[in-house]
mmCIF file as Biopython writes it, N, C-alpha, C and O atoms, coordinates in Angstrom:
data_model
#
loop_
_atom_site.group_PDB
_atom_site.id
_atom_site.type_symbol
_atom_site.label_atom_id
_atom_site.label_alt_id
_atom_site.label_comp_id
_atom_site.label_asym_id
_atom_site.label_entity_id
_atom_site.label_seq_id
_atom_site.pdbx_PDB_ins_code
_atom_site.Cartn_x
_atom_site.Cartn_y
_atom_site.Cartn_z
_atom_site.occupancy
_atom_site.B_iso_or_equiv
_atom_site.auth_seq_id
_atom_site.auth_asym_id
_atom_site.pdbx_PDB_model_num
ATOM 1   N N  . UNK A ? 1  ? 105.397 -85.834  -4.426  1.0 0.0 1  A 1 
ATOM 2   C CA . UNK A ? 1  ? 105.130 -86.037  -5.830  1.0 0.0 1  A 1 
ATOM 3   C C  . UNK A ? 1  ? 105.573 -84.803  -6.601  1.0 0.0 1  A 1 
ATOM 4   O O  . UNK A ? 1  ? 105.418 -83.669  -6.149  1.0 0.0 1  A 1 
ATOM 5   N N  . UNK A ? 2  ? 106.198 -85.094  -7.925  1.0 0.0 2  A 1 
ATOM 6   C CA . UNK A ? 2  ? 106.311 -84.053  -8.558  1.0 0.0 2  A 1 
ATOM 7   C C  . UNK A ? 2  ? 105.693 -83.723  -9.651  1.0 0.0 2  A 1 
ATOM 8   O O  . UNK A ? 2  ? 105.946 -82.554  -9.944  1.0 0.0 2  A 1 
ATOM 9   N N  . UNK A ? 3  ? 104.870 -84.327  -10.513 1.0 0.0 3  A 1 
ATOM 10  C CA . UNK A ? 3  ? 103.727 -84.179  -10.804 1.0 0.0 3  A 1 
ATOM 11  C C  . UNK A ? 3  ? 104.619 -84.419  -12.550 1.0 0.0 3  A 1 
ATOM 12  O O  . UNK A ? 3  ? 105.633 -85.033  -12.882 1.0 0.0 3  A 1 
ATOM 13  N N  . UNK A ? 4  ? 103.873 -83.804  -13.105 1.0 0.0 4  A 1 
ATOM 14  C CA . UNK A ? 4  ? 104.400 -84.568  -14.952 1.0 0.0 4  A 1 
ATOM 15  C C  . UNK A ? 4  ? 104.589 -82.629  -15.509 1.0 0.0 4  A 1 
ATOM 16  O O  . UNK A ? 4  ? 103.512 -82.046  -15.376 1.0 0.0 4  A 1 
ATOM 17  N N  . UNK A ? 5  ? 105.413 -81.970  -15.899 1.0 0.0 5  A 1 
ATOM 18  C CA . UNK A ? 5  ? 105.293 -81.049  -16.185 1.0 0.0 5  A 1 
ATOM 19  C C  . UNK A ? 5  ? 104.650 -79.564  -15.609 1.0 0.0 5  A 1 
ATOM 20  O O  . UNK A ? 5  ? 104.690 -78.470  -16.174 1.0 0.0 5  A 1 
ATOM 21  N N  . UNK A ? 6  ? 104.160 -79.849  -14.538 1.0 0.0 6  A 1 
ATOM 22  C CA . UNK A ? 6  ? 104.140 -79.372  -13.221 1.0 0.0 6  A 1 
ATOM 23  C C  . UNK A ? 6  ? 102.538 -79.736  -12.777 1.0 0.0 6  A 1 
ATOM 24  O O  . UNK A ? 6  ? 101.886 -79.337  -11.812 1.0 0.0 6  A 1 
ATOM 25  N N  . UNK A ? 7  ? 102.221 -80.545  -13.746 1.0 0.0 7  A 1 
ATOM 26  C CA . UNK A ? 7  ? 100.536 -80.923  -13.060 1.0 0.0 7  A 1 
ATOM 27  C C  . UNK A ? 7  ? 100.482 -82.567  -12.652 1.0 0.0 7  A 1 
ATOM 28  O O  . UNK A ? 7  ? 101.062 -83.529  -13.155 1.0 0.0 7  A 1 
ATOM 29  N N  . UNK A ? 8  ? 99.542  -82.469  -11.530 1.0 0.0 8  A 1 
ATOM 30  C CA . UNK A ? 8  ? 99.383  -84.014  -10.906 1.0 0.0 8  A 1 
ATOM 31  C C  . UNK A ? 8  ? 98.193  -84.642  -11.921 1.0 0.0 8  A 1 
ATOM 32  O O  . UNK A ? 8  ? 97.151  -84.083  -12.264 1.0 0.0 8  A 1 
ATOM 33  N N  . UNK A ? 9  ? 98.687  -86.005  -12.298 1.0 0.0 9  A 1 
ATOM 34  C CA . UNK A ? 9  ? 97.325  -86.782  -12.796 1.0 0.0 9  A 1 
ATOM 35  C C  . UNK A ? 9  ? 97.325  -87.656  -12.396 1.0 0.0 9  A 1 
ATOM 36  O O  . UNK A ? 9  ? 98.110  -88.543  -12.733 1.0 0.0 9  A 1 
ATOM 37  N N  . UNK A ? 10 ? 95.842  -87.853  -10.898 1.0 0.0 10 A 1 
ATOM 38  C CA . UNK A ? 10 ? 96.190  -88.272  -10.571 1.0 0.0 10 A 1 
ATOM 39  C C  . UNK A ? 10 ? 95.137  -89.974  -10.998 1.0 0.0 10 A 1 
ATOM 40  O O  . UNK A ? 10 ? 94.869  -90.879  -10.208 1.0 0.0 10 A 1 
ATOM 41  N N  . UNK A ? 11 ? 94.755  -89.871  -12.528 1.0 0.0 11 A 1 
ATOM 42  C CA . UNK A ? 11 ? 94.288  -90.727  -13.241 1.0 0.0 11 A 1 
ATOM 43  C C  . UNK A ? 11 ? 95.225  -91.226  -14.146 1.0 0.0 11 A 1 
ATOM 44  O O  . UNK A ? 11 ? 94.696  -91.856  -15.062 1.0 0.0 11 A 1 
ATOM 45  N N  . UNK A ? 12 ? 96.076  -91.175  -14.179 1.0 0.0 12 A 1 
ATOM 46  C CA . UNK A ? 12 ? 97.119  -91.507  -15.541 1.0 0.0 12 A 1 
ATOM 47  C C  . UNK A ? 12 ? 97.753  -92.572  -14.947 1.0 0.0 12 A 1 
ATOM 48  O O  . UNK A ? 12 ? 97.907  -92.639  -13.727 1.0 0.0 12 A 1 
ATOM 49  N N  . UNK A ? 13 ? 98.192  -93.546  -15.848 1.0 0.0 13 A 1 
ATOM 50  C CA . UNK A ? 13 ? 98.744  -94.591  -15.216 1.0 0.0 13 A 1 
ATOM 51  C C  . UNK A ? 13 ? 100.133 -94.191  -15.011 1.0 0.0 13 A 1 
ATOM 52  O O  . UNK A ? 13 ? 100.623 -93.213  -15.574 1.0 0.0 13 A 1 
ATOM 53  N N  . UNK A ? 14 ? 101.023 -95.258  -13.875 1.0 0.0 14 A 1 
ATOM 54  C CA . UNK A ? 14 ? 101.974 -95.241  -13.123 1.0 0.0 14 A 1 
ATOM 55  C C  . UNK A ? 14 ? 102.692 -95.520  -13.905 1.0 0.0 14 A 1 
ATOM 56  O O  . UNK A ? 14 ? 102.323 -96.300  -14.782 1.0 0.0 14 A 1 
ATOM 57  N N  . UNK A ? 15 ? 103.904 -95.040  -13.907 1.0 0.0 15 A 1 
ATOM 58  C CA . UNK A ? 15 ? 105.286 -95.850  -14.897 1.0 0.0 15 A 1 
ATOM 59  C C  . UNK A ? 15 ? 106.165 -96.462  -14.003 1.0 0.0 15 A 1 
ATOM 60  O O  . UNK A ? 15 ? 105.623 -96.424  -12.898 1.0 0.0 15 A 1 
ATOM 61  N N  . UNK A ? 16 ? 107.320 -97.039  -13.932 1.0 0.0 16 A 1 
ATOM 62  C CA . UNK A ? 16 ? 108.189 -97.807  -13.491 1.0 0.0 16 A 1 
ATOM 63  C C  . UNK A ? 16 ? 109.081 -97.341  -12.448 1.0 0.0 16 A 1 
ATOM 64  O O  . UNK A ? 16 ? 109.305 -97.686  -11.288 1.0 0.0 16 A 1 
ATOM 65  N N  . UNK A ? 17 ? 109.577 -96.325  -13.338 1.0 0.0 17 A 1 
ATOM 66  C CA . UNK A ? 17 ? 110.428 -95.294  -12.930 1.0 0.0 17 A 1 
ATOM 67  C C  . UNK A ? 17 ? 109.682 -94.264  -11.931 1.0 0.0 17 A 1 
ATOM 68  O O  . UNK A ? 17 ? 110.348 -93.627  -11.115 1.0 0.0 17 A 1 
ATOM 69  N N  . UNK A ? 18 ? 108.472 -94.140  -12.007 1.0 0.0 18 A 1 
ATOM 70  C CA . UNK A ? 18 ? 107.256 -93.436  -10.865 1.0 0.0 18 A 1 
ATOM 71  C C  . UNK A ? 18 ? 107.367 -93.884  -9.669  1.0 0.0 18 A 1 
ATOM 72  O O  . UNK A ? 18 ? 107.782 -93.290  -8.674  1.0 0.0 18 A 1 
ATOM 73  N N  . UNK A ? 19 ? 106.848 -95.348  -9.810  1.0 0.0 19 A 1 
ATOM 74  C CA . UNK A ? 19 ? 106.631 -96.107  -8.414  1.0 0.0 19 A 1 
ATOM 75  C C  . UNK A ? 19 ? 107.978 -96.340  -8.116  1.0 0.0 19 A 1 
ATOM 76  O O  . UNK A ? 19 ? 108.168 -96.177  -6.910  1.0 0.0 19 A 1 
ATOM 77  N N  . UNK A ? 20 ? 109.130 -96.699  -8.812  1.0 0.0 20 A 1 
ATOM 78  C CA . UNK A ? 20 ? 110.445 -96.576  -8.062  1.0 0.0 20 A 1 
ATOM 79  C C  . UNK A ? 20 ? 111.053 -95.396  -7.347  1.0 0.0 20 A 1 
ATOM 80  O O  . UNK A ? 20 ? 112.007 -95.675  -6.621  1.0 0.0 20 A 1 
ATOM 81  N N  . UNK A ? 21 ? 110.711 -94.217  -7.408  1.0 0.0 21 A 1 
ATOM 82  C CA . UNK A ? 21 ? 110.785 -93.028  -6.781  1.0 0.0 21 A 1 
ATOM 83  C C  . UNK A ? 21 ? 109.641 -92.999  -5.779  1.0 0.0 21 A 1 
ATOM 84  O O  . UNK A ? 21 ? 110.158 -92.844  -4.673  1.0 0.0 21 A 1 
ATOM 85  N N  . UNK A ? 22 ? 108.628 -93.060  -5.694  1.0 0.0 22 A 1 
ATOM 86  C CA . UNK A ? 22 ? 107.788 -92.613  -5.214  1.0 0.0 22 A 1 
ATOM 87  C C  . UNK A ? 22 ? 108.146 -94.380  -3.805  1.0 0.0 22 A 1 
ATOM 88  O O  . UNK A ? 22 ? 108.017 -94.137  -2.605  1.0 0.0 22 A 1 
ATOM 89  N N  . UNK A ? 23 ? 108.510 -95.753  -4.208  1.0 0.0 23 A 1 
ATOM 90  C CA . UNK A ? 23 ? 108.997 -96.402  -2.946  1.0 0.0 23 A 1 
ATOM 91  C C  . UNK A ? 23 ? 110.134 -96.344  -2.349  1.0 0.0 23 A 1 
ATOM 92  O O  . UNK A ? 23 ? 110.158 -97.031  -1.328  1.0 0.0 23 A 1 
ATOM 93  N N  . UNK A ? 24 ? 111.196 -95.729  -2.610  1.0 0.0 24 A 1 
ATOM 94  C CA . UNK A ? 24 ? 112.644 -95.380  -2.270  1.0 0.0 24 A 1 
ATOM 95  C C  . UNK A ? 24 ? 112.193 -94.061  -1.470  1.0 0.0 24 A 1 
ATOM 96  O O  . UNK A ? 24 ? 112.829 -93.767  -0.458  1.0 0.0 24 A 1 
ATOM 97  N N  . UNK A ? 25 ? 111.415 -93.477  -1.770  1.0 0.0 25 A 1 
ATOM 98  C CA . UNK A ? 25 ? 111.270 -92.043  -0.515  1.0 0.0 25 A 1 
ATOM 99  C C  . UNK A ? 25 ? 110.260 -92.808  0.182   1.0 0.0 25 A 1 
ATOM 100 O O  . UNK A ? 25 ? 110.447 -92.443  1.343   1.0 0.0 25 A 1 
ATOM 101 N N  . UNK A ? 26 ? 109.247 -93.692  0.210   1.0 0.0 26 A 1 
ATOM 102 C CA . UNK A ? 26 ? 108.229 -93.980  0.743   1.0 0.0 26 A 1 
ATOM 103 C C  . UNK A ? 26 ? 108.795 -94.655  2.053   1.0 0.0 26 A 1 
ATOM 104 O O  . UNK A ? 26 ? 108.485 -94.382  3.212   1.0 0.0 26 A 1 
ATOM 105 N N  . UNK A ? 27 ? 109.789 -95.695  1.558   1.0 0.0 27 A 1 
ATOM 106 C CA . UNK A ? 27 ? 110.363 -96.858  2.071   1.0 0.0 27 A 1 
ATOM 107 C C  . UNK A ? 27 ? 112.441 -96.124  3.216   1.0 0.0 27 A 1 
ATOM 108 O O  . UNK A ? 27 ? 113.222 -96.816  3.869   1.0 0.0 27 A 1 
ATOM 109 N N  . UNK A ? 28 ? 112.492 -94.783  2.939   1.0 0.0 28 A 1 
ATOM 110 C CA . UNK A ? 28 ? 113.760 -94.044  3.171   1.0 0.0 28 A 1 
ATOM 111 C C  . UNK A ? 28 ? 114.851 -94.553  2.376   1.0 0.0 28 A 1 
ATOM 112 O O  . UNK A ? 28 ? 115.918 -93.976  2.587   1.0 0.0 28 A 1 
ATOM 113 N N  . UNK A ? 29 ? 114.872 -95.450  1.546   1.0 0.0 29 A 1 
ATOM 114 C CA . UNK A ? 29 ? 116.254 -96.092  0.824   1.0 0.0 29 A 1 
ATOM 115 C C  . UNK A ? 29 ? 116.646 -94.792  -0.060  1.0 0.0 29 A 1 
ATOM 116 O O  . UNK A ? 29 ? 115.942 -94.001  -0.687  1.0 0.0 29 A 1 
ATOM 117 N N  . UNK A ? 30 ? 118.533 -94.910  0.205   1.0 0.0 30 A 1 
ATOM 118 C CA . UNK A ? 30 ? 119.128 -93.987  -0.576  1.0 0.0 30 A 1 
ATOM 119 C C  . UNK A ? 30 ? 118.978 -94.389  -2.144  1.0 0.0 30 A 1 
ATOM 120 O O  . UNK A ? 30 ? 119.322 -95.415  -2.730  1.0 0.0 30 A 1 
ATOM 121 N N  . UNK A ? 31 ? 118.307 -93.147  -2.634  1.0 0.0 31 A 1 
ATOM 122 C CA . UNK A ? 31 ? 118.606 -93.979  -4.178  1.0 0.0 31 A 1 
ATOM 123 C C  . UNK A ? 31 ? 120.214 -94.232  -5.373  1.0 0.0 31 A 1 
ATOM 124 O O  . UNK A ? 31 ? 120.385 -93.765  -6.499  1.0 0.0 31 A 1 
ATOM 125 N N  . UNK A ? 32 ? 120.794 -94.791  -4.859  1.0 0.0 32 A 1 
ATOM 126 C CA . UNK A ? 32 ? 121.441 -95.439  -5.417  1.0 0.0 32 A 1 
ATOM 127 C C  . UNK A ? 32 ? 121.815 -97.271  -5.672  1.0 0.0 32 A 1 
ATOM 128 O O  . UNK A ? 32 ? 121.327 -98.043  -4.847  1.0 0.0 32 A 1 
ATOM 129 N N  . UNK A ? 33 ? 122.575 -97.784  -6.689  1.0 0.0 33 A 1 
ATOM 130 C CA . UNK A ? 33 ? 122.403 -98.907  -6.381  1.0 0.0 33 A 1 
ATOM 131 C C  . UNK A ? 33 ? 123.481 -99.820  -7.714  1.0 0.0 33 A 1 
ATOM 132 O O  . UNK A ? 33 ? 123.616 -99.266  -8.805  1.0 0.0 33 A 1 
ATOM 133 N N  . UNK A ? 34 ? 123.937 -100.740 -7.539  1.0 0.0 34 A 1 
ATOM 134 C CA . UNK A ? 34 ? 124.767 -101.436 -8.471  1.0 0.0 34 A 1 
ATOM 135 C C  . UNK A ? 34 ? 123.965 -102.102 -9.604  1.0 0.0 34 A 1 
ATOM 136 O O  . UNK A ? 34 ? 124.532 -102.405 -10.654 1.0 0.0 34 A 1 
ATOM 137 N N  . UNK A ? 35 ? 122.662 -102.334 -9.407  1.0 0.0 35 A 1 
ATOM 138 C CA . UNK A ? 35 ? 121.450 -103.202 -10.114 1.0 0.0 35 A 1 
ATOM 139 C C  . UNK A ? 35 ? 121.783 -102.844 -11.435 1.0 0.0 35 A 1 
ATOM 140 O O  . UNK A ? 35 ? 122.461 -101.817 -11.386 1.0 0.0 35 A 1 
ATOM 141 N N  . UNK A ? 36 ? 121.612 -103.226 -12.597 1.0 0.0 36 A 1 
ATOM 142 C CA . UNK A ? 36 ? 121.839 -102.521 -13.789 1.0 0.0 36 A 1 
ATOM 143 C C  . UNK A ? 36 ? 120.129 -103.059 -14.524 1.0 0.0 36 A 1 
ATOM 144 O O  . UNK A ? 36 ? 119.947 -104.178 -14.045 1.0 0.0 36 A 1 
ATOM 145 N N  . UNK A ? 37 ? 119.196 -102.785 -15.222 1.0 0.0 37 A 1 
ATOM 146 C CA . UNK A ? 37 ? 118.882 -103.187 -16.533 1.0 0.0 37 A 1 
ATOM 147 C C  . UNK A ? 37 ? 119.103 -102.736 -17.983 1.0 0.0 37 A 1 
ATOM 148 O O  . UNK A ? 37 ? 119.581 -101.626 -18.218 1.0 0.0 37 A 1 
ATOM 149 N N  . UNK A ? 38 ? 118.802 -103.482 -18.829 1.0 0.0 38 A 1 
ATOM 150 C CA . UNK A ? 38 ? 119.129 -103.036 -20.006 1.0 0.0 38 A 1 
ATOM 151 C C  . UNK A ? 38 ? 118.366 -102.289 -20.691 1.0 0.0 38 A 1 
ATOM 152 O O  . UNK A ? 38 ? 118.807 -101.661 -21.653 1.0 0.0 38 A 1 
ATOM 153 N N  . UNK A ? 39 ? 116.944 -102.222 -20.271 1.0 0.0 39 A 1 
ATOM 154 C CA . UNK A ? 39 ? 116.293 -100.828 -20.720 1.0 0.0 39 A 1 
ATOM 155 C C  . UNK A ? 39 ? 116.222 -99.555  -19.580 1.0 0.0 39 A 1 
ATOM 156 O O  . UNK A ? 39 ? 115.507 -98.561  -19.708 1.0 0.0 39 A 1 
ATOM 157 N N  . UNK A ? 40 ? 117.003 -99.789  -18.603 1.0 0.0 40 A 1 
ATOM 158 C CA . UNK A ? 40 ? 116.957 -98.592  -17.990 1.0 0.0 40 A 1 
ATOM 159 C C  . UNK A ? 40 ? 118.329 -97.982  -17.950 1.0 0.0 40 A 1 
ATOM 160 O O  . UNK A ? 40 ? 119.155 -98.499  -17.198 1.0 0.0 40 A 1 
ATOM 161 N N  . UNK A ? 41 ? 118.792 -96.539  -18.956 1.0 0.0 41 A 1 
ATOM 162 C CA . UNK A ? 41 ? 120.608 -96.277  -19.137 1.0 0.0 41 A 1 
ATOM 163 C C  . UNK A ? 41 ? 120.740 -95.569  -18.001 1.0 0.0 41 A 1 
ATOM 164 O O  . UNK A ? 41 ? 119.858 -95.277  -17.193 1.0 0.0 41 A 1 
ATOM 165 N N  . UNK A ? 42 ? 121.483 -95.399  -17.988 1.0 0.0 42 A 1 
ATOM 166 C CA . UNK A ? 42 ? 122.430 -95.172  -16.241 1.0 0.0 42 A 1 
ATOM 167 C C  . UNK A ? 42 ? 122.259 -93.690  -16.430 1.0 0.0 42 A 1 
ATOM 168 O O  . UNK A ? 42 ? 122.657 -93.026  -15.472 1.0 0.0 42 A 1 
ATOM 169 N N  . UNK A ? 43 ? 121.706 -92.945  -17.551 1.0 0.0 43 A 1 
ATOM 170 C CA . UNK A ? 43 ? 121.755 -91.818  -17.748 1.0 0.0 43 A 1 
ATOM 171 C C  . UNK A ? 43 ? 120.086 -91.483  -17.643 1.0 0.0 43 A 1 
ATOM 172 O O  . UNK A ? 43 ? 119.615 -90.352  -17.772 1.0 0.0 43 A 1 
ATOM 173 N N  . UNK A ? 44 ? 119.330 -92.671  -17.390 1.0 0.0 44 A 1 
ATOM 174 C CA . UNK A ? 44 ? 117.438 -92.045  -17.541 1.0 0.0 44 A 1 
ATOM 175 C C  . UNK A ? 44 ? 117.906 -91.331  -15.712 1.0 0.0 44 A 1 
ATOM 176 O O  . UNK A ? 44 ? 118.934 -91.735  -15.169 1.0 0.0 44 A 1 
ATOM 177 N N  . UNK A ? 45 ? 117.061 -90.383  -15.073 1.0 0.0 45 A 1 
ATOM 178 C CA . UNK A ? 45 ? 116.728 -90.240  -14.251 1.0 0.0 45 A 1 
ATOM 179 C C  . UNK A ? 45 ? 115.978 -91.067  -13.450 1.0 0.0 45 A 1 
ATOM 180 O O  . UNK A ? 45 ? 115.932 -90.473  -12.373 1.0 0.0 45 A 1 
ATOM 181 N N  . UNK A ? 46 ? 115.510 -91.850  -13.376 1.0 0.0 46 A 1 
ATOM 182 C CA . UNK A ? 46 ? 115.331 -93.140  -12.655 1.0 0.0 46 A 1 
ATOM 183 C C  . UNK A ? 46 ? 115.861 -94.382  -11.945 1.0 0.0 46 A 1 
ATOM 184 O O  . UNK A ? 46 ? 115.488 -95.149  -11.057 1.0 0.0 46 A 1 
ATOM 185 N N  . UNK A ? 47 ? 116.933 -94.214  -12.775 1.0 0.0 47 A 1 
ATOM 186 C CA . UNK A ? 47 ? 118.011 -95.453  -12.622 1.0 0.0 47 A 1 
ATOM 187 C C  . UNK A ? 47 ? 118.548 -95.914  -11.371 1.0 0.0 47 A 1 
ATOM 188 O O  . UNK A ? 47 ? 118.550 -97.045  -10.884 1.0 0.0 47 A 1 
ATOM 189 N N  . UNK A ? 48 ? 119.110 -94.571  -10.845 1.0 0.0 48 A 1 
ATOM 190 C CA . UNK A ? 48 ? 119.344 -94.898  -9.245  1.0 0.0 48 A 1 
ATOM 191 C C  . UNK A ? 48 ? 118.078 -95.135  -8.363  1.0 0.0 48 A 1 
ATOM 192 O O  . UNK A ? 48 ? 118.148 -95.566  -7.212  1.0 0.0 48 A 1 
ATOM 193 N N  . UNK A ? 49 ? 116.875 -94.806  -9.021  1.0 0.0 49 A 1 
ATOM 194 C CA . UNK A ? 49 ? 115.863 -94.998  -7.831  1.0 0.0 49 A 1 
ATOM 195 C C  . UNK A ? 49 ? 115.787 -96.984  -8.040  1.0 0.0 49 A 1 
ATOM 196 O O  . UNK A ? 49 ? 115.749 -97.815  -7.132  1.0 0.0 49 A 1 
ATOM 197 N N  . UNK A ? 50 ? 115.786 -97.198  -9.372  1.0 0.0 50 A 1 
ATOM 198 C CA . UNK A ? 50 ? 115.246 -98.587  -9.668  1.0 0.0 50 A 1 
ATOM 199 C C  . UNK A ? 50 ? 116.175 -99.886  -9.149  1.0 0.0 50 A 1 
ATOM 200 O O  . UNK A ? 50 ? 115.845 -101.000 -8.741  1.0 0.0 50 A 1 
ATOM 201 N N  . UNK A ? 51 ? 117.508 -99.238  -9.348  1.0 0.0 51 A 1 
ATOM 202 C CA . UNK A ? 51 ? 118.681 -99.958  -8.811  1.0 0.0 51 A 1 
ATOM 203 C C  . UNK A ? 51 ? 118.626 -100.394 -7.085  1.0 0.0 51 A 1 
ATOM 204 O O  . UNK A ? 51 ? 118.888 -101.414 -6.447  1.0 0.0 51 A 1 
ATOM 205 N N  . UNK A ? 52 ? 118.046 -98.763  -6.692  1.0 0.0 52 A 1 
ATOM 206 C CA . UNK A ? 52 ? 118.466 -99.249  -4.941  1.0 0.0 52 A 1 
ATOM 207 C C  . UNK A ? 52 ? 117.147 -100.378 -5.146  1.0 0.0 52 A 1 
ATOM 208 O O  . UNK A ? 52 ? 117.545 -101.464 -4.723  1.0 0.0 52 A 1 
ATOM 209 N N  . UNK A ? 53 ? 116.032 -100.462 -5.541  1.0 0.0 53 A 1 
ATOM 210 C CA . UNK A ? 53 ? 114.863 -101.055 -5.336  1.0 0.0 53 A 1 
ATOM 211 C C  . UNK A ? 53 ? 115.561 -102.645 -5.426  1.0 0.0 53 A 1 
ATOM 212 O O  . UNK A ? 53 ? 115.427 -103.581 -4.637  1.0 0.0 53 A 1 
ATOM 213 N N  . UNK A ? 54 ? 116.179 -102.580 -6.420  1.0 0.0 54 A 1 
ATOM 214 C CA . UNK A ? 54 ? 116.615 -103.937 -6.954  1.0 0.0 54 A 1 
ATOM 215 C C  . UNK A ? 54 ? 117.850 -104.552 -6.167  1.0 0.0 54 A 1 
ATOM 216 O O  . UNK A ? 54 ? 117.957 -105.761 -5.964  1.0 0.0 54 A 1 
ATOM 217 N N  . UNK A ? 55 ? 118.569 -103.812 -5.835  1.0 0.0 55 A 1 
ATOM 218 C CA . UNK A ? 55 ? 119.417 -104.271 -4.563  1.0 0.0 55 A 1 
ATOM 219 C C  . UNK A ? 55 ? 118.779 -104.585 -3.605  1.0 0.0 55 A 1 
ATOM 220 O O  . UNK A ? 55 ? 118.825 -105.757 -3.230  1.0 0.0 55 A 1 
ATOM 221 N N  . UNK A ? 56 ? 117.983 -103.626 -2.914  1.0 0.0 56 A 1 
ATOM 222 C CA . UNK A ? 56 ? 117.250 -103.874 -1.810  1.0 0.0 56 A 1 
ATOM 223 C C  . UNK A ? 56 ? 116.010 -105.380 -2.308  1.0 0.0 56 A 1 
ATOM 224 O O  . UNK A ? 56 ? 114.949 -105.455 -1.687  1.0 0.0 56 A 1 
ATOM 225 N N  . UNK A ? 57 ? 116.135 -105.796 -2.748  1.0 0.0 57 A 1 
ATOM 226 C CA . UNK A ? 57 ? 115.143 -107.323 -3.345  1.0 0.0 57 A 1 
ATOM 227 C C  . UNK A ? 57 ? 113.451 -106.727 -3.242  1.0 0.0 57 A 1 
ATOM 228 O O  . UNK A ? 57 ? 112.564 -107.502 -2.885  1.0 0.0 57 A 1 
ATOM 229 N N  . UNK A ? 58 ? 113.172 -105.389 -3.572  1.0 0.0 58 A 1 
ATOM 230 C CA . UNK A ? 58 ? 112.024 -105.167 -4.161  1.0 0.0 58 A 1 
ATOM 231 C C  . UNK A ? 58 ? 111.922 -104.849 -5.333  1.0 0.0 58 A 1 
ATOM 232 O O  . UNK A ? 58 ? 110.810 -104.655 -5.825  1.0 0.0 58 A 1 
#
């Protein structure tokens, strides 16, 4: 975990882009991926985690 600005909360709710990082290392998938959405730009830091998720059919 890398925590939000360098602190863990670990009461705050989860974002998208969270649990897609946090199952691509959980799960070993490389994060990359062809998946596209339209609210996620190829430029958020997330993108490759959400893509492999979405290739991979999770």
């Amino acid at each position: 975990m890398d925590g939000s600005n360098g602190a863990f909360n670990p009461n705050a709710n989860i974002t998208r882009a969270q649990l897609a990082k946090i199952l691509v290392r959980a799960f070993g998938i490389t994060p990359n991926g062809t998946s596209t959405f339209q609210n996620v730009p190829i430029t958020h830091w997330s993108h490759d985690y959400i893509a492999a998720l979405a290739d991979a059919s999770i």
